[in-house]
N, C-alpha and C positions, 0 to 999 in steps of 0.2 A: 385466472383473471385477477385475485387478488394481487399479486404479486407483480403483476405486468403494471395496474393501477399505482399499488408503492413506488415503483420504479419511478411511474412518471410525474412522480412529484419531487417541487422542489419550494424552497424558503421564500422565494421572490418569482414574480412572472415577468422575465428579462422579456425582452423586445428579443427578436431574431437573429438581429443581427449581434447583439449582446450576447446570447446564449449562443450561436456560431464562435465567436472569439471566445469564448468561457473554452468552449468545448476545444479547439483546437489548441490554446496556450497548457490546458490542463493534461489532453492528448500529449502534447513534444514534451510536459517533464517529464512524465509517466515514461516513455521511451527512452527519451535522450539521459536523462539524469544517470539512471544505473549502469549507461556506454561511461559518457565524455566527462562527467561528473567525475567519477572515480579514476579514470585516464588525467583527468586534468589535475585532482592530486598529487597521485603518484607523479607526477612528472614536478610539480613544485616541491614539493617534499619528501621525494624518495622512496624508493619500494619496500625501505624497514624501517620508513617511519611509524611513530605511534598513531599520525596522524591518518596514514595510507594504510596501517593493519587494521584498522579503527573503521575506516571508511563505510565499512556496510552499515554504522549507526548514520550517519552523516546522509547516507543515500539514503536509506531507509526511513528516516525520521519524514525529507520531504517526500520521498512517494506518498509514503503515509496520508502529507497533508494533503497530495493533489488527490487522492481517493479521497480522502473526507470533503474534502472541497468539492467535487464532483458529486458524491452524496447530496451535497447542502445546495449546490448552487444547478447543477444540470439532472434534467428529465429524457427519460426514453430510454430503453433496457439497451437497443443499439450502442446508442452513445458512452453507457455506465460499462457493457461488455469488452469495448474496446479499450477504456481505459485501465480496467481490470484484466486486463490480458496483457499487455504492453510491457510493465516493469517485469515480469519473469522471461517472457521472451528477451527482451533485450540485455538483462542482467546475465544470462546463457550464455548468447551468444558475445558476449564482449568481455566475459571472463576473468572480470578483473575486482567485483566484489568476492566473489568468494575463492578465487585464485585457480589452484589447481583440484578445489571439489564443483567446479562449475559445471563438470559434465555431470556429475550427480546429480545437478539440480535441476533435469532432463525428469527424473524419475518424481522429483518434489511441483510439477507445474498443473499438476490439475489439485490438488490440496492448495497450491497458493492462488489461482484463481478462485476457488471455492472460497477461499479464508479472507480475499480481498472482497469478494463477493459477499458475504457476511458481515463486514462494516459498512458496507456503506448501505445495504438493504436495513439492517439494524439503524443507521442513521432516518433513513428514509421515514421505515416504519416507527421508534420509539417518539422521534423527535418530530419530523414532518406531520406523519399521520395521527399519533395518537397524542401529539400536543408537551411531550414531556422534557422534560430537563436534556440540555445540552450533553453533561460530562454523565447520565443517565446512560442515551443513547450510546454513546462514546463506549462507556466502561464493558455497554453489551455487547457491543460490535468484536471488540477489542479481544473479550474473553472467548467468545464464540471462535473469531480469527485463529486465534494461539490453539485453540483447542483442538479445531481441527489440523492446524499446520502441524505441527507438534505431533498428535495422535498421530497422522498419517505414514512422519517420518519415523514413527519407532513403531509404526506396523511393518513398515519397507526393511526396517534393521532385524527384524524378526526371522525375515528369509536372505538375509548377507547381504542386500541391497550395499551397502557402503561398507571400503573396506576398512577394517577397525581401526586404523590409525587415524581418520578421520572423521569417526563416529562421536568423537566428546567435541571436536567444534560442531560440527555439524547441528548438536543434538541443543546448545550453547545460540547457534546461531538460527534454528529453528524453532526455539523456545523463548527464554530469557530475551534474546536482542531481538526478537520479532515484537515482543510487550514494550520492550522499553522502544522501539521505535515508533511502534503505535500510539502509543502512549506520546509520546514526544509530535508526533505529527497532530495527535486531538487537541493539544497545546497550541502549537502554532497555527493551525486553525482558526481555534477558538480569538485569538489575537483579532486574525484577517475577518473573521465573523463579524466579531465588535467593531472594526474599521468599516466594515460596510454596512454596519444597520445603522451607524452614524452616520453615512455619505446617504443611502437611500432613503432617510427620514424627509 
């Protein structure tokens, strides 16, 4: 019960029709971003550009922020599961942030549910519930996240999960660019936060 309560709280008590458009805009980037996002790179700049090898900071920074944004602005463990489920699915099956370890990260999808699932409960609870600093909540989420994403992937490498030649991105990309993307989306965020407790005053 506790936990269900966290959930269904958020920063402001949007009208319905307000928290339906929260929910659905913040649902398609959560989805769409880690297909067409990364597809719509590569295709303006090349498939070895710095820009398109780079891409998983780029996608990942905004999931990032439509997870925290959803944290901050939407209620209801429904609506928070769905958007926390979304960006690994779709990032899978459209194969083009992590290239050719995409089908590995079949084995990495209940850890990044979980790890997305820990920012924004972390939001929920430091910042919603118990009243406390913004980059607080953020830093908790954030280390929790990595912690577990991270952990998980060098428990999987423990039994050959992944084959070695792709164990030091992997471990690079489920570490290090997991923090600096989270980190980066608590950022942009916190921007859109400040724009709206100025509009909603």
């Amino acid at each position: 019960m506790e936990k269900e309560s966290t959930l269904n709280k958020s920063i402001y008590d949007f009208s319905k029709k307000i928290d339906l458009i929260q929910t659905i805009i913040i649902g398609l980037i959560a989805f769409l971003v880690p297909t067409f996002l990364a597809q719509f790179i590569q295709a303006i700049f090349g498939a070895q550009s710095m820009i398109t090898t780079h891409s998983q900071i780029i996608v990942g920074s905004i999931v990032n922020t439509a997870l925290i944004l959803s944290a901050i602005n939407i209620k209801g463990w429904k609506k928070i599961i769905g958007v926390v489920t979304m960006p690994s699915i779709s990032t899978v099956l459209s194969g083009y942030v992590f290239g050719t370890a995409s089908v590995y990260m079949v084995y990495m999808i209940p850890a990044i549910w979980l790890g997305n699932l820990a920012l924004i409960y972390f939001y929920k609870l430091v910042m919603l519930e118990k009243k406390k600093n913004y980059f607080l909540a953020g830093s908790l989420g954030i280390t929790v996240k990595v912690l577990v994403i991270f952990g998980f992937f060098e428990l999987l490498n423990l039994f050959g999960i992944f084959p070695s030649k792709l164990v030091a991105n992997l471990q690079t990309a489920m570490g290090f660019t997991q923090l600096m993307t989270a980190s980066m989306g608590m950022l942009i965020t916190f921007v859109i936060y400040q724009v709206e407790k100025r509009k909603l005053k």
